[in-house]
C-alpha positions in Angstrom: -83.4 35.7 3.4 -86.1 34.1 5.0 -85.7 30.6 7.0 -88.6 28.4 7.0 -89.2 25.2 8.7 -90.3 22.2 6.2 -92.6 19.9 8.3 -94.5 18.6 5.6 -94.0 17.6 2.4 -92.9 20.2 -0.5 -92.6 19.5 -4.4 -89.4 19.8 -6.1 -91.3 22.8 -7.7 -91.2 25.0 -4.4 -87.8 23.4 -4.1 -86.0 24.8 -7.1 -87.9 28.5 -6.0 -86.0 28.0 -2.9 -82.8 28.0 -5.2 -83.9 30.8 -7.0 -84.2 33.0 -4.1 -80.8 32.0 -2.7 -78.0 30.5 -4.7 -80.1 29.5 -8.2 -79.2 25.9 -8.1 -78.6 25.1 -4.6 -80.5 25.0 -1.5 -78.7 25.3 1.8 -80.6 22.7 3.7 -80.8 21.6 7.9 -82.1 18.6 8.7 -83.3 17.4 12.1 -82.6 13.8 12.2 -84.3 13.1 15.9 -87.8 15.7 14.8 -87.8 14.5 10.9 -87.6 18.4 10.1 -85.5 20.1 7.7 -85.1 24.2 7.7 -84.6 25.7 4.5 -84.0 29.2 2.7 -80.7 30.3 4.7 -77.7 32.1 3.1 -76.1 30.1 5.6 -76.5 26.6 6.9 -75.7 28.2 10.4 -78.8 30.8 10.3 -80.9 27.7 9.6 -79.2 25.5 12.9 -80.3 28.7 14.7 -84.4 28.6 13.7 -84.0 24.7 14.3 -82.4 25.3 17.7 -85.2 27.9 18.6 -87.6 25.7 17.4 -86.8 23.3 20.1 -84.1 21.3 18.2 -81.2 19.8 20.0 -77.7 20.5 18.6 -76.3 17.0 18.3 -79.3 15.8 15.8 -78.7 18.7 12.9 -76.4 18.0 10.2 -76.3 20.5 7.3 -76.7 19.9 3.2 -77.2 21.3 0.4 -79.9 19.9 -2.3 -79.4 20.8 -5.6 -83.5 20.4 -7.2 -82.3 19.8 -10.8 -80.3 16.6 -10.1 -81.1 13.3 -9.3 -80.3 10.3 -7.2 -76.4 10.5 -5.4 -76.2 14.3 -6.9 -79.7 15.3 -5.5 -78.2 15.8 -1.7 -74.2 16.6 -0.6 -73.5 16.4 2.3 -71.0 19.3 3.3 -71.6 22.0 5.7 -69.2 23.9 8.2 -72.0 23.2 11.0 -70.8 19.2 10.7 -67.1 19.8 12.0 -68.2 18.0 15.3 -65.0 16.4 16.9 -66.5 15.8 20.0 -69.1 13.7 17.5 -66.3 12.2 15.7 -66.8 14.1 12.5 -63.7 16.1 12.0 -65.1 17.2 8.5 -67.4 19.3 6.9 -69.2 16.2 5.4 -71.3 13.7 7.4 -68.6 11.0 8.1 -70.5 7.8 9.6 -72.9 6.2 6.9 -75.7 5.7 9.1 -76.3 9.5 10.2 -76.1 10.1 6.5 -79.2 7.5 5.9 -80.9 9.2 8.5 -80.5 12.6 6.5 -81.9 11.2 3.1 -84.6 9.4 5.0 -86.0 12.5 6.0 -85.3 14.5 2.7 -87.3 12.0 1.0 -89.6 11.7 4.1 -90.3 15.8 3.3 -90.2 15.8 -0.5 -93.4 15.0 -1.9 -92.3 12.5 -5.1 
């Protein structure tokens, strides 16, 4: 599965084909919270950490997600990922603990999701 790096803004159109190709009605999602990036198209949230990371991304601002391009509002975006378990971070889970980081993740969903 190909990886790609969302810079600019998509439609929910060549969202939901991102689903198709992968899990139908999910999209395994990274977002860069410090670059306002997300990478998208992974089987795993991990692949897409790596393309961020050798795209000049720093660790410590990636937080994985999945988006799910038929639902709306709270259900669009959840926040779970095995790349968040960050105890050095204080997030001992595989969600995105601290309310603030988690503003920061919609921000740039919505930021990169052309309405």
């Amino acid at each position: 599965m190909l990886t790609d790096i969302i810079r600019e803004h998509i439609t929910r159109e060549q969202l939901k084909q991102f689903a198709h190709n992968t899990f139908v009605d999910l999209v395994k999602a990274v977002v860069d919270i410090e670059r306002g990036i997300m990478a998208v198209g992974g089987e795993l949230h991990a692949d897409e950490e790596t393309v961020l990371l050798e795209d000049g991304s720093k660790q410590i601002n990636l937080w994985g997600i999945n988006l799910y391009p038929d639902k709306t509002g709270e259900d669009f975006v959840e926040f779970d990922s095995m790349i968040n378990l960050r105890p050095s971070q204080g997030n001992r889970s595989r969600g995105v603990n601290d309310p603030a980081i988690q503003q920061q993740i919609i921000a740039v969903v919505n930021k990169l999701l052309a309405s």
